[in-house]
N, C-alpha and C positions, 0 to 999 in steps of 0.2 A: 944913732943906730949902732949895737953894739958889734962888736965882730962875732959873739955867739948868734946873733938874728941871723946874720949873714951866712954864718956859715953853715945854719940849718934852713935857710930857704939856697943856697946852692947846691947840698948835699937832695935836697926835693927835687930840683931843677935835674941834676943829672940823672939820677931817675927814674925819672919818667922820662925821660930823654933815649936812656937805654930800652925803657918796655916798648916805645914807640919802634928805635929801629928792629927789635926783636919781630916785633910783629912784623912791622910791615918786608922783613925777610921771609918767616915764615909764608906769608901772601905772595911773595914775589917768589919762594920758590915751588909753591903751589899750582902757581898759574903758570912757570916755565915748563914745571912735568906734566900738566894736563897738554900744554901746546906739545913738550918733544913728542909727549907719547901717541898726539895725535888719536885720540878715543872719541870716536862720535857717540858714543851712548856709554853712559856710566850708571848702572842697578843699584836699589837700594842696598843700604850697607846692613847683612844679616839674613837676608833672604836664603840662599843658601848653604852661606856658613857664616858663623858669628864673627866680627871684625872682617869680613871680605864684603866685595861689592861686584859683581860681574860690571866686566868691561867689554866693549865690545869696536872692533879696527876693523872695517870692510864687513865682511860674512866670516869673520873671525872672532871667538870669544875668550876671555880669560878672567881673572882677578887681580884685583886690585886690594891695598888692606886700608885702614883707618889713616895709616900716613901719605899716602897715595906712591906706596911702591908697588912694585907689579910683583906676585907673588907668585902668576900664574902666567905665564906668556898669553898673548890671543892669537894663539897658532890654534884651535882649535873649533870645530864647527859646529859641535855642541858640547855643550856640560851638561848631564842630568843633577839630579840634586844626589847631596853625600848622603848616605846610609840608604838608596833604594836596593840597590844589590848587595851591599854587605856595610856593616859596619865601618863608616870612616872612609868610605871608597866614593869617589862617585865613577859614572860611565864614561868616556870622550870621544869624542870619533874624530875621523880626519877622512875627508873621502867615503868611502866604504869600507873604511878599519874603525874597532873598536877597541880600546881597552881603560885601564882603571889609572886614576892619580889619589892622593890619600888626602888627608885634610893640612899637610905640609905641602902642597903641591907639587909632590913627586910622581912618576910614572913609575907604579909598582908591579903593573902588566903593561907591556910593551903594546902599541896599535899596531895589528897585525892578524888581526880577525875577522869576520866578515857580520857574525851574531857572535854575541856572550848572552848566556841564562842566565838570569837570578838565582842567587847559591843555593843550594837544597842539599844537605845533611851535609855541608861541608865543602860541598865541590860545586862547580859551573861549569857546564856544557858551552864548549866553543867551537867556532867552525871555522873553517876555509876553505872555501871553495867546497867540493861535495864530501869531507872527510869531516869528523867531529873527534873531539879531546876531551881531557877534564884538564881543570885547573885548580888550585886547591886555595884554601883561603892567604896562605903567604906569595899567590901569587904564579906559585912553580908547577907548571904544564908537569902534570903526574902519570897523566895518560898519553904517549901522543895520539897525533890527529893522523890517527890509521886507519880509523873508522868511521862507515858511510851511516850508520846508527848506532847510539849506545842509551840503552834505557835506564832507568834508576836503580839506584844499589837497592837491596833487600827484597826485590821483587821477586825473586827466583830463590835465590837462597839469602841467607844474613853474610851483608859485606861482600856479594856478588853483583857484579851485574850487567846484563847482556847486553855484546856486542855485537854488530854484525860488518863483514864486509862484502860489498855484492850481495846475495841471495845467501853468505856462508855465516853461520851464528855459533856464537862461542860463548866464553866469560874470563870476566876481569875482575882480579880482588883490589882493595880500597888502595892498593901500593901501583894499580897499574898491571901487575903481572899478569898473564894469560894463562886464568885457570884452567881453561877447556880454552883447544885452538878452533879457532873458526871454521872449523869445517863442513859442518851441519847445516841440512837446508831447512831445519825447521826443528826447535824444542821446545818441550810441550813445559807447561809446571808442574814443577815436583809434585809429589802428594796426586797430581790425577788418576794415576795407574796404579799406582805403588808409594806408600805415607811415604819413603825415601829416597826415591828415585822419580828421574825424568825421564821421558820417552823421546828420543832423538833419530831424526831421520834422512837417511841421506837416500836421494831420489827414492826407488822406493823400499828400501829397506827401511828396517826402524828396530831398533836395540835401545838400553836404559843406560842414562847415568846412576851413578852414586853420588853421593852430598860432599865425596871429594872430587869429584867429577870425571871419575876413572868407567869405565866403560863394563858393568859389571855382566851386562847382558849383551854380545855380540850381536856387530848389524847384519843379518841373516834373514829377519821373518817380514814377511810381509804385510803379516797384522801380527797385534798382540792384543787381547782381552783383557779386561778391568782382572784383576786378583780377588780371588774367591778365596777367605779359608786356606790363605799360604799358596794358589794357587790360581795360574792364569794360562789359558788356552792360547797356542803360537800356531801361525799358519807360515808355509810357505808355498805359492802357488793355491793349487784346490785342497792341498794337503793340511792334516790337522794334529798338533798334538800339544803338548806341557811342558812349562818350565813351572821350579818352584820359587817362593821367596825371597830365594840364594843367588836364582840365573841357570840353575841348574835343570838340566833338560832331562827330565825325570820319563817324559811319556815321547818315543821317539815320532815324527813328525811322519805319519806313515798313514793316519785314518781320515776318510773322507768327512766324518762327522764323530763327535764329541758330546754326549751329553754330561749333565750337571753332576755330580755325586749324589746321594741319598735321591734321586727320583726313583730308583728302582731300590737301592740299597744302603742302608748309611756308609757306605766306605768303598762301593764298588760304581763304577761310571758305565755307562751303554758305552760299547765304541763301534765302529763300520767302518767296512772295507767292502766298496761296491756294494753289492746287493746283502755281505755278511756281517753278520752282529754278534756281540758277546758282550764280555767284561773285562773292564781294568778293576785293579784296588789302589789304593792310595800312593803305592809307589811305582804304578804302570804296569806292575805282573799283569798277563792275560790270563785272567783264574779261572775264565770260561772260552774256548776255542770260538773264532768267529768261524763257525760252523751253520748256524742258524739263520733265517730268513724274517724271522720275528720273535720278540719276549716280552711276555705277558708280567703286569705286576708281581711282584711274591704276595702272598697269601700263605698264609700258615706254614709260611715257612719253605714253600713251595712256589715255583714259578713257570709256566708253561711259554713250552718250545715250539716255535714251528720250521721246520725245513721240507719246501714244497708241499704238498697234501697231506704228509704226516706231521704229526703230536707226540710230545713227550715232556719231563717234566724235569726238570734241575733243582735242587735243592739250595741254599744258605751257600755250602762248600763249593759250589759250582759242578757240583756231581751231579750226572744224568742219570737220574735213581728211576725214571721210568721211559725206557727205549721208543726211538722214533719209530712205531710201530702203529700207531693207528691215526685214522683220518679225521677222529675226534674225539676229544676228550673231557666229558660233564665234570661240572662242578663236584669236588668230592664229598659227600653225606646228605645229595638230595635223595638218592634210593635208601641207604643207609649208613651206619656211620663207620667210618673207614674207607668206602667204595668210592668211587667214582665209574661211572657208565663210561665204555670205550666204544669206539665203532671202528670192523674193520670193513671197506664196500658198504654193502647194507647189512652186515649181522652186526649184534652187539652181545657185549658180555662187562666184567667187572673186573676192576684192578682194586689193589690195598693200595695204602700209602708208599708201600716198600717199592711196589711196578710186581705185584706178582698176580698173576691171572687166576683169580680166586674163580670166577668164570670166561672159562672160553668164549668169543665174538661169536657164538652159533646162530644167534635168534635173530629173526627179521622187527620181533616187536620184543620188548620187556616192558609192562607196564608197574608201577607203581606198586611197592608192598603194603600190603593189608585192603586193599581195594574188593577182595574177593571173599579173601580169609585172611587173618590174622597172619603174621608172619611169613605170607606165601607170596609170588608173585608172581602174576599170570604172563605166559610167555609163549612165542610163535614162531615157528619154523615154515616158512612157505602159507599154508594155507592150512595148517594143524596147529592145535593150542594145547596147554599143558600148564602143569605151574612148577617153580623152582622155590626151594625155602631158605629162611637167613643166612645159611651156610653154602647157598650156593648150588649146591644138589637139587636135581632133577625128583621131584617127589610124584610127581604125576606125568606118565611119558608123555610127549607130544605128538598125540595122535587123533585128537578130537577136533572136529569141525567146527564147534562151539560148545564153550563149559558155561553156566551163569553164578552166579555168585551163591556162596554157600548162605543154607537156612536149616537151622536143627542140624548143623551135621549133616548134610547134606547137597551137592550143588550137581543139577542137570547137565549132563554130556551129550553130545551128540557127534555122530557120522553120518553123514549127507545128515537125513530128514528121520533119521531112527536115532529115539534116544533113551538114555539110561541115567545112572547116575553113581555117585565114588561120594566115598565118605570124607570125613577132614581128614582121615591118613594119608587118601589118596586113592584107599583100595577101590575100584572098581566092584561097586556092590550088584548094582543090574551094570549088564552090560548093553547099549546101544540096540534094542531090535523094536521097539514099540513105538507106532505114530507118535503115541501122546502118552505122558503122567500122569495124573491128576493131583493136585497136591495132596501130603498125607494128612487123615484126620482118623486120631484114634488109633494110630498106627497101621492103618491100612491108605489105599493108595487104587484109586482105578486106574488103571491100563487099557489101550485099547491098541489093536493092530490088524489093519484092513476093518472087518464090520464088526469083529469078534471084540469081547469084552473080558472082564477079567479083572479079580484085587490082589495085588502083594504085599508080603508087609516089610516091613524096615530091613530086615535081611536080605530080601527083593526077590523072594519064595513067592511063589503062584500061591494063594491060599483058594482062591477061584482061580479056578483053568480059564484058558481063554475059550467062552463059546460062542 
């Protein structure tokens, strides 16, 4: 045997000699850290972190890594899995505290909470006790726990978002700071009322924010209306009036009711006070005195008045171009064009467009032009009739008891039961004394009165006497 044999099988022999105590140290010290460490349950290695294994001592849990050091005390009574609430974090609790360790096993949020949210745009909602926070992703309480609710940023405005303490709501930008102080028992979202403003209300008043959350509309009104057209209707109490776009109180808070612009006028509003009405215009002037009891549409430019039983007429300008003088007023150009029929009591007569009394109220009846004759219209005083022509004028006096309607130049009159007859001028040709007529033929005409008989002609000459 040479001594190279030898001394390549003792160089083998030691070794393996060595691999054996290596091992069986590594076993021996294996088995002494599972006994110090005393673990009744050891989790798969990887589940939820790679190279860890939960470990678990009583109702306590922790980790453990692939050499079997403790990487993670089991001081805690759960672990959620890393990456549910944020990247790299997992949840812990202890008791009823919760907060975050990393994938080093550090405590990057202290347990001192009672709920953590899952992150949402950056931040997690934490509570204690009845107050809530945010916390941001490194960790650092940004908001404190001042508040009994805080809703998500962007809701209200970008990088706001509202807080409340008790029944008081405010807002908070992304740094924590108090944009708007909580004072508010209720705000509405932007854009409702106004594309840039909020409506905020403290018991029952209610004014607007701005988008820097400055107070652009004082808390004053008890309502405020949707904005119209740069403009919105403000109450206080039963009272009514306007602010514009600005906040500015353009129409002062003084009328019991408020209508829309353009219902009556493009640019002029109804307004009331008590039983009175008129007009605003766009910037609150009263262009029409609330004088009036009612207003009618405009029409042609015109629009009818009423205060108590009389009429009269306001124009565009809010000028009363036709005086509160009669107790009714027709449509203008059903008799003719430019007129309108007036009534004062029971008589009537005619107004122009201007309010000038083309005919005085005299008559009990006026009927319709051309009805009888051409151009004429037949008209009544008491129990006598007559006709008046386009110009208004009295053409035939009103003194007949019954006129009938013209034929040939002609139309029968009567007083009581005797009658005659007037030409189209008017002129009284016979005048009222014969029972009866007879129509003309040939240009004569029988007459009779009592038993006596008789012809005239168109002149309304006896050409026979009556015998």
């Amino acid at each position: 045997m040479s001594i190279k044999y030898l001394t390549r099988n003792l160089n083998k022999t030691i070794c393996s000699y060595g691999v054996f105590l290596v091992v069986s140290f590594i076993t021996a010290l294996n088995a002494t850290a599972q006994k110090d460490q005393g673990f009744h349950k050891i989790g798969e290695f990887g589940d939820l972190h790679e190279g860890w294994a939960m470990v678990w001592k009583t109702d306590k849990v922790g980790f453990i890594d692939e050499s079997g050091l403790t990487v993670v005390k089991p001081i805690y009574h759960s672990i959620d899995g890393f990456d549910e609430y944020k990247e790299g974090w997992a949840l812990v609790r202890i008791g009823d505290k919760f907060g975050f360790i990393n994938k080093e096993g550090y405590e990057v949020v202290p347990l001192k909470y009672q709920q953590i949210a899952a992150f949402d745009d950056g931040f997690s909602l934490v509570q204690l006790g009845d107050k809530v926070g945010f916390i941001n992703k490194k960790g650092n309480e940004i908001v404190p726990l001042n508040y009994h609710s805080i809703e998500r940023f962007n809701d209200y405005q970008p990088d706001w978002a509202l807080v409340q303490i008790t029944n008081k709501s405010g807002f908070i930008d992304r740094s924590g700071r108090e944009v708007v102080k909580p004072i508010y028992n209720e705000i509405f979202s932007y854009g409702t009322h106004h594309d840039d403003w909020a409506m905020v209300k403290i018991a029952n008043k209610i004014g607007f924010l701005d988008s820097k959350g400055y107070e652009v509309v004082p808390l004053k009104y008890n309502g405020i209306w949707q904005f119209n057209d740069g403009r919105a209707v403000v109450s206080v109490g039963e009272k009514l009036g306007m602010i514009d776009d600005k906040g500015n109180e353009f129409v002062s808070v003084i009328y019991s009711e408020i209508n829309k612009y353009g219902d009556y006028r493009d640019d002029w509003a109804l307004v009331k006070i008590g039983d009175r009405i008129g007009f605003i215009n766009k910037i609150g002037e009263e262009i029409v005195p609330l004088k009036y009891y009612s207003i009618d549409k405009f029409n042609d430019g015109r629009a009818k008045v009423h205060l108590g039983n009389k009429e009269g007429f306001i124009n565009e300008k809010g000028t009363e171009i036709v005086k509160l003088l009669y107790n009714s007023i027709e449509k203008y150009n059903d008799y003719q064009e430019g007129w309108a029929k007036v009534r004062v009591g029971l008589h009537y007569g005619f107004i122009t467009e201007t309010g000038e009394e083309i005919v005085k109220p005299l008559y009990n009846v006026i009927e319709p032009f051309d009805q009888y004759r051409e151009g004429w219209s037949k008209v009544m005083i008491g129990d006598r009739y007559g006709f008046m022509d386009e110009k208004g004028k009295q053409v035939v006096p009103v003194r007949y008891s019954e006129i009938k309607r013209f034929d040939e130049g002609r139309a029968f009159v009567y007083i009581g039961k005797k009658v005659g007859f007037i030409d189209d001028f008017g002129h009284e040709v016979v005048r009222p004394k014969y029972d009866t007529i007879r129509p003309f033929k040939n240009g004569r005409a029988e007459v009779r009165l009592g038993n006596k008989v008789g012809l005239i002609n168109e002149m309304g000459k006896e050409i026979v006497p009556l015998n």
